[in-house]
N, C-alpha and C positions, 0 to 999 in steps of 0.2 A: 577265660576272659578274651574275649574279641577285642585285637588292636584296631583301633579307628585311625585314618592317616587325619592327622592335623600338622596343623603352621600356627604359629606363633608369630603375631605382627605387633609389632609395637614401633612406630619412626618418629624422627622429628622433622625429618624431611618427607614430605605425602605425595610430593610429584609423582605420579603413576602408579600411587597404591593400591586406589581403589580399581583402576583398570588390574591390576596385578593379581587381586584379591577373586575378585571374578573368575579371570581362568583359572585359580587353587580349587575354587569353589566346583567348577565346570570339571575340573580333574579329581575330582569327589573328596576333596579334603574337608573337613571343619577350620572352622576361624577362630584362634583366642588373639585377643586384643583387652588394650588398656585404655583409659583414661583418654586423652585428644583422640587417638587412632581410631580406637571401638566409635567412637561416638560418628565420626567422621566414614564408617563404614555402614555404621548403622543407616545413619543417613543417604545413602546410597543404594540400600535397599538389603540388604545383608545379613543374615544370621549370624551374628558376632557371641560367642561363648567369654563371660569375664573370665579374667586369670582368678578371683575371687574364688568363683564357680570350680575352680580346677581345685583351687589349694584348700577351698575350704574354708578360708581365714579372710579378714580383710584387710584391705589397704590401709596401712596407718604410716604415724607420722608424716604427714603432710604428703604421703605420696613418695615416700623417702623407700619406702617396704613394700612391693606389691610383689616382685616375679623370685624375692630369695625364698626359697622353700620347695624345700623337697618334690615333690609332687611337679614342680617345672623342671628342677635340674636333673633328677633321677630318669626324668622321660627323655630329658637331653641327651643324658651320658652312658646312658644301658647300652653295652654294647648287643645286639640284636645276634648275633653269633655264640654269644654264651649263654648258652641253659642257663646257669647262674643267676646272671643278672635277669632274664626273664621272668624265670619262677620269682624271684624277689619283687617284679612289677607285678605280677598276679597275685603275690601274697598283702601286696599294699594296697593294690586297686589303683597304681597309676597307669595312664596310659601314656604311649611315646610320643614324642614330636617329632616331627621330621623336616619339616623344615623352620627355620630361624627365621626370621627376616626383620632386624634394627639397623636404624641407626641412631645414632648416638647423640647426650643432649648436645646441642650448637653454642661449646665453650668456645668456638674460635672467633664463633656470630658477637658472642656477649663480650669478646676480649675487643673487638671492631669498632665496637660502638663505645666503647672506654666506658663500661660498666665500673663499679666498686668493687671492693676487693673479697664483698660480702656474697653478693650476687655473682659475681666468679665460682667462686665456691659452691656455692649455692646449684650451677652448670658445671659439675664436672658429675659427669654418668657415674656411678656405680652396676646397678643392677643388668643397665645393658651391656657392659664389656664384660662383665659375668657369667651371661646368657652365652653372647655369640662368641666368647674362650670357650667355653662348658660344649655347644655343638659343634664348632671348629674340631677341639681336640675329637671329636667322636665324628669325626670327617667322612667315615664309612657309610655312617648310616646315616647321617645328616645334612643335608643341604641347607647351609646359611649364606645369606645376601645379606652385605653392608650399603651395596651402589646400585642404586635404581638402573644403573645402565644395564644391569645383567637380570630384569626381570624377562626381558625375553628372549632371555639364552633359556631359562631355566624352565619358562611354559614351554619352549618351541620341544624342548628333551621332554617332559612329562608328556607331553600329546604323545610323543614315538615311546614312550613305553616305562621313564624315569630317567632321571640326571644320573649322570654317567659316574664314574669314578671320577674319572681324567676331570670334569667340570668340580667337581668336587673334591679336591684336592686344589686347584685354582680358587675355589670360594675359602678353602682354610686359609690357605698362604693371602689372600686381600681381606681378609680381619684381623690375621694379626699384623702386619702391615698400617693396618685403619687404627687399632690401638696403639700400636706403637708412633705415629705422632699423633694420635689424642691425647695420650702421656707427655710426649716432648712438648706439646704445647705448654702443658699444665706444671709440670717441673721446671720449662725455664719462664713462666710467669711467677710461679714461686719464687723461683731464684731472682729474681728482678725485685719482687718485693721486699725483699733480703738485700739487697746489696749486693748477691754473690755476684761475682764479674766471672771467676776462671773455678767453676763447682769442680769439688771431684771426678764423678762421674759426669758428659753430656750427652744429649742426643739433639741434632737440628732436622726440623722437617721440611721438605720439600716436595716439591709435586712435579710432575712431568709438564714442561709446558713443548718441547718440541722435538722430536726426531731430529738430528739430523743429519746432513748427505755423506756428511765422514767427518771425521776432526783433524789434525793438526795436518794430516797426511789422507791420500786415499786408501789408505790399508787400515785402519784404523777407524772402529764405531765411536757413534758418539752421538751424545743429548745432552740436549739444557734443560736444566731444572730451575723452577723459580722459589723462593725462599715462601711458606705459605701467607705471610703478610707482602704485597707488592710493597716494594721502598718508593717514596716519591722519588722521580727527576733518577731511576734507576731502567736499565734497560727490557725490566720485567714492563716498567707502565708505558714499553713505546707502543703505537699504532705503527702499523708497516700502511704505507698509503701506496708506494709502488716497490717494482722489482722482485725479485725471485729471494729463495728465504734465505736466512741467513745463514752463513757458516759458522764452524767453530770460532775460526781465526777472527773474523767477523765480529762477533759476541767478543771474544778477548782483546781484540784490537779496540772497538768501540767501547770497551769499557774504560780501557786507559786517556782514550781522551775527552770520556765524559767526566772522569774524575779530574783532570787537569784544567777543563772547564769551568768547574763549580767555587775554584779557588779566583773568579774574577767576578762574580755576585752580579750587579746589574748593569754594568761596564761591558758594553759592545765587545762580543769577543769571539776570536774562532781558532779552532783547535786545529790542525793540520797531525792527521795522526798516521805512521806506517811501523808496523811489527809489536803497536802497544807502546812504543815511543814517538815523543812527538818530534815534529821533520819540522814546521812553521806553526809560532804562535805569535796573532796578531789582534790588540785593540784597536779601536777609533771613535769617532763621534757616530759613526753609524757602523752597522752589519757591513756594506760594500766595503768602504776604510777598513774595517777589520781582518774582511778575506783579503783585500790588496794586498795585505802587511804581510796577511801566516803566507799566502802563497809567494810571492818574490823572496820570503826566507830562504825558500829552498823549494824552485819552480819544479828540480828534479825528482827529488823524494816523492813532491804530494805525486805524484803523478802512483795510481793505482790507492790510495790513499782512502783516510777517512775524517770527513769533518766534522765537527760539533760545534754547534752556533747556538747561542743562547738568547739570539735577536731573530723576528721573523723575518724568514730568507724575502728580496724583493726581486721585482725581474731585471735589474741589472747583476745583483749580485748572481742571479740564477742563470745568465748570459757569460758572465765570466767562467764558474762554474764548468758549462757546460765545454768549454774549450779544452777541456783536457778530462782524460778519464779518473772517473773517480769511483770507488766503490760502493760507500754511504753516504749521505749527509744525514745528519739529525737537528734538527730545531724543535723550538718549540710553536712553529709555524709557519704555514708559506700561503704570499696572494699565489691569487689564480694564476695571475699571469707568469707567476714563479713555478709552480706547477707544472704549466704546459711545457714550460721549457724543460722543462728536468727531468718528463715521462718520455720527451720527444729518443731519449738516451735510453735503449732497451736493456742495458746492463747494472745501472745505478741501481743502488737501493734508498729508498726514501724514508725515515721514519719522523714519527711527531711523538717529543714530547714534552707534552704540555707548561709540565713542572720541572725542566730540564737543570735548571738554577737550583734547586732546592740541595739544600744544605745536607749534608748524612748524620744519620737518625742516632743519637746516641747509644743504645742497642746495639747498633750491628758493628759487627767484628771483621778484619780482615784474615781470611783464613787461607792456608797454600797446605793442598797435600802431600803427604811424602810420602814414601813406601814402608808400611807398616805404621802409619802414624798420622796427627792433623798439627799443623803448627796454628794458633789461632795466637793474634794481638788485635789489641786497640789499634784503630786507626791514626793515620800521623796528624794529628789538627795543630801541629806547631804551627805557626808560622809571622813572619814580620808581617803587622799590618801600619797600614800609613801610606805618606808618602811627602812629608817634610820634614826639613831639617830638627825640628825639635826630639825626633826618636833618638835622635844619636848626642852623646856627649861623649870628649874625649878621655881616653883613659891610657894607663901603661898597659902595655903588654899583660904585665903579672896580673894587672887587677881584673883584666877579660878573660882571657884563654883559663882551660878548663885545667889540672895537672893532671899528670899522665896518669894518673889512676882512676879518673876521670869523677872522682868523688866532691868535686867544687865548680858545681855547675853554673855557668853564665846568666842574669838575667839576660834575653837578649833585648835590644833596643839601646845596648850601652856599650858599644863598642869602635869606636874610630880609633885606630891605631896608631896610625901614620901622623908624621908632624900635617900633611894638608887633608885639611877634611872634605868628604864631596861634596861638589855643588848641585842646589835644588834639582836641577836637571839630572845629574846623574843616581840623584838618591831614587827619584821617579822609574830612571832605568833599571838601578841596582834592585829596588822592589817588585816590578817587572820581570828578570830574570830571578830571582829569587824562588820565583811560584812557579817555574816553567820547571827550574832544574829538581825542587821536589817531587815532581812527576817523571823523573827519567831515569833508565835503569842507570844504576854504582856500574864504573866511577862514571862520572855524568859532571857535564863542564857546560854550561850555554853562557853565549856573547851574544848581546844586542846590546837595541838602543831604545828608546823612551817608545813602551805600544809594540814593539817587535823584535823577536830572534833575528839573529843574523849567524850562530852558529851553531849547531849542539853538534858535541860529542858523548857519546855515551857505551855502555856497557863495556866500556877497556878495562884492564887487568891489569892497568895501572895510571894512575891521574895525570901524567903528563902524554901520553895518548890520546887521552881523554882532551885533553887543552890544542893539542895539534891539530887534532880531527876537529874541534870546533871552528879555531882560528882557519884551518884552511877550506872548510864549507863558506866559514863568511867570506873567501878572499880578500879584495880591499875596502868592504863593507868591514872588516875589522876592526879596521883604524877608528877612534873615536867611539867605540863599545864598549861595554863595561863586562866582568865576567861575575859569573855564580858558579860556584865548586858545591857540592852536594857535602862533600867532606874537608877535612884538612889537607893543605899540603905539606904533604913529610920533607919534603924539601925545596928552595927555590927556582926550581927550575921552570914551575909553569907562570912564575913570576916573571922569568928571564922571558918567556915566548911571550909573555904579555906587552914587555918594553918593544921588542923585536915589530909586534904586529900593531901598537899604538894604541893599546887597549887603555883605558884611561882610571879605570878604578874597577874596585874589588869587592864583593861580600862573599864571605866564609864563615865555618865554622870559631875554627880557631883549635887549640888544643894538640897540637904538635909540639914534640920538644924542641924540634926547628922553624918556633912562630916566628922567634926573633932576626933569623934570617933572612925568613922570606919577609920582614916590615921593613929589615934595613934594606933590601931590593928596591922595594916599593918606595923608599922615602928618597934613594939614590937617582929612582926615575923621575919624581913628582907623582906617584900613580896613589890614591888613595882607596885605604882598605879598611872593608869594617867585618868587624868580628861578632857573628851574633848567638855564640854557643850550642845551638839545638845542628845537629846537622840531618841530614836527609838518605839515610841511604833506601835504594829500592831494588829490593834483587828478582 
């Protein structure tokens, strides 16, 4: 029996099949194809062999049966080196394949478009990750293509004489790669169906969206990966309009104060972000008020910094801006005139996006690697919403704070401690700061005032650092501030630097064996504190 060289085509993606299909042909191969592909080839002018025609048998249930059966797999998997396997194709009358080329049904197309749960199913491939596993493993003898981008690596080697090993061994290793998240798609939309949050086993799939120049250091590679569903108002859906691309620190710095951003919804706001913690956060009735605010928090930080604005940038705000260096802004849009100003700076980077505000998706997880391992949680979506006096009613100690075993958890929204309760003014601020210091590394302490920081301290290695370094960032912006503690204080001490710097009132956790301490400080100075049981840590 004379081996005839063929390929086996079968895609649901045709971008450059028919050109692809050509030069196979021109390189004296035959064509089998199926069902959309045949037809679409035929049409092109092509001598297309059915897989019918190979197996003998026909395609049934709905299309469900075409390529399982001997006669395609055995010509897949014959290793071409073993007499064995050969005389056994001569004894059956199969011939071999030699190259592969699918891809796979478009379950991730049908997940996009918020298909049912029927037709999901319905797009999850069988016969094709059976094929291109079956010629992968027989990598020697077989050249398979999943990505149109490698149709012409794989003519340019046939015209010089055949695909190389070295290419083929790269074509094994990107199918099973291609299966392996066409699977992670499919088990965790299973697992979504289900309810499972934390499965036994996971896999998450991502795709390469960029090279980059180095990561935390320049000894050190590194790339960004985007998650294969873009998240709205996430940094995978920005446009870069100018500047040079992003860095690592970049990407992780701007993520931190895009997420600190999304916690002010459609309330004028901007993020002043340096090391992934924020330096100035400021509201107002417009974008310009808003940058005023985050930048006089702290003129010194933003400097080399990163903002996030969830208001279109305008040309005053883009005038201020530009008087000091800064390394991103992001919105979710700029006039022109805004523009020009902000390109005139060769070192900014500029991104848009559009859906900057959007809320995170109940799906996605917060996940930190560690060595040998993945720690994944739920997202922190506590937090006090409002901003009048009706959230709060007065309570004892006992009945707010959590006991130490932490098993009698606070509603929050019911906690004023103190014999003076805040006034509307300071409830405005103490909500204010509230939202700022759950974005900032443990232990983490921010003073302001109604619409602006005026202090943060953060990532000290113990909470009364954390209170010093705030109070003395604010100077005597201090005086008249209210504070937010990410956690409890173990003891009265960042009470005492409160009296000392004029700070006027308090929200905390609560939940220290020395709650009672630090209320009788607080009632000693007049300072009111409210207690709202969730606390914040961020490491």
């Amino acid at each position: 029996m004379i081996m005839k060289k063929r390929a086996l085509v079968s895609v649901s993606d045709k971008s450059g099949v028919v050109e692809f299909c050509k030069g196979l042909v021109e390189n004296g191969f035959e064509i089998i194809s199926t069902g959309g592909t045949a037809k679409v080839l035929k049409e092109a002018g092509l001598k297309v062999i059915g897989v019918s025609e190979i197996t003998g048998f026909p395609e049934c249930l709905d299309g469900r049966v075409k390529t399982l059966h001997p006669a395609v797999h055995a010509g897949l998997l014959a290793m071409r080196s073993n007499p064995e396997h050969m005389a056994q194709l001569e004894k059956l009358n199969i011939n071999t394949i030699d190259i592969v080329c699918v891809n796979l049904y478009p379950f991730k197309a049908t997940l996009q478009k918020g298909a049912d749960f029927a037709e999901c199913v319905e797009n999850i491939d069988i016969g094709g990750p059976t094929m291109i596993r079956a010629a992968a493993k027989n990598y020697q003898d077989v050249a398979v293509i999943v990505d149109p981008k490698d149709y012409s690596k794989v003519l340019d080697e046939l015209k010089a004489g055949g695909v190389t090993l070295e290419t083929k061994k790269y074509l094994q290793y990107k199918v099973f790669a291609h299966t392996a998240v066409y699977d992670s798609l499919i088990s965790n939309y299973l697992a979504s169906q289900l309810g499972i949050t934390f499965p036994d086993e996971v896999t998450f799939a991502y795709e390469k969206a960029q090279d980059l120049r180095y990561g935390e250091n320049p000894q050190q590679n590194a790339v960004f990966y985007n998650e294969q569903f873009i998240r709205k108002g996430s940094l995978s859906s920005a446009e870069q309009l100018w500047g040079k691309e992003l860095s690592y620190n970049n990407i992780n710095d701007a993520n931190g104060a895009l997420e600190l951003l999304k916690e002010f919804g459609d309330v004028p706001a901007v993020v002043a972000c340096k090391h992934a913690n924020p330096c100035g956060v400021g509201t107002g009735e417009s974008v310009y008020e808003a940058y005023m605010r985050a930048y006089t928090s702290d003129p010194v930080s933003v400097f080399g910094g990163i903002l996030a604005i969830n208001g279109t940038v305008d040309e005053a705000t883009a005038t201020e801006i530009n008087k000091i260096f800064i390394e991103i802004v992001m919105a979710p849009d700029y006039t022109p005139e805004a523009l020009a100003i902000l390109e005139g700076k060769k070192n900014i980077r500029l991104l848009k996006i559009a859906d900057i505000s959007a809320r995170r998706e109940k799906t996605a997880f917060d996940m930190k690697k560690v060595y040998g391992g993945l720690l994944v949680q739920e997202y922190d979506e506590s937090l006090l919403h409002g901003e009048d006096m009706s959230l709060f009613t007065t309570k004892s100690v006992n009945e707010v704070v959590t006991n130490a075993a932490g098993k009698q958890r606070t509603v929050y929204g019911l906690g004023v401690v103190t014999d003076r309760a805040p006034t509307p003014e300071e409830i405005e601020a103490l909500m204010f700061n509230w939202k700022v210091v759950k974005h900032t590394k443990s232990n983490a302490i921010v003073i302001g005032k109604v619409g602006r920081t005026t202090g943060i301290g953060m990532g000290q290695t113990n909470r009364i650092w954390a209170a010093q370094q705030a109070i003395a960032h604010a100077g005597a912006e201090a005086k008249g501030s209210v504070m937010a503690s990410d956690a409890f204080f173990p003891f009265p001490d960042c009470v005492e630097e409160c009296v000392k710097a004029g700070i006027t009132a308090i929200i905390q956790p609560g939940g220290s064996i020395q709650d009672k301490a630090s209320v009788e400080a607080c009632n000693a100075a007049g300072i009111a504190m409210v207690f709202v049981g969730d606390r914040h840590f961020k490491h």
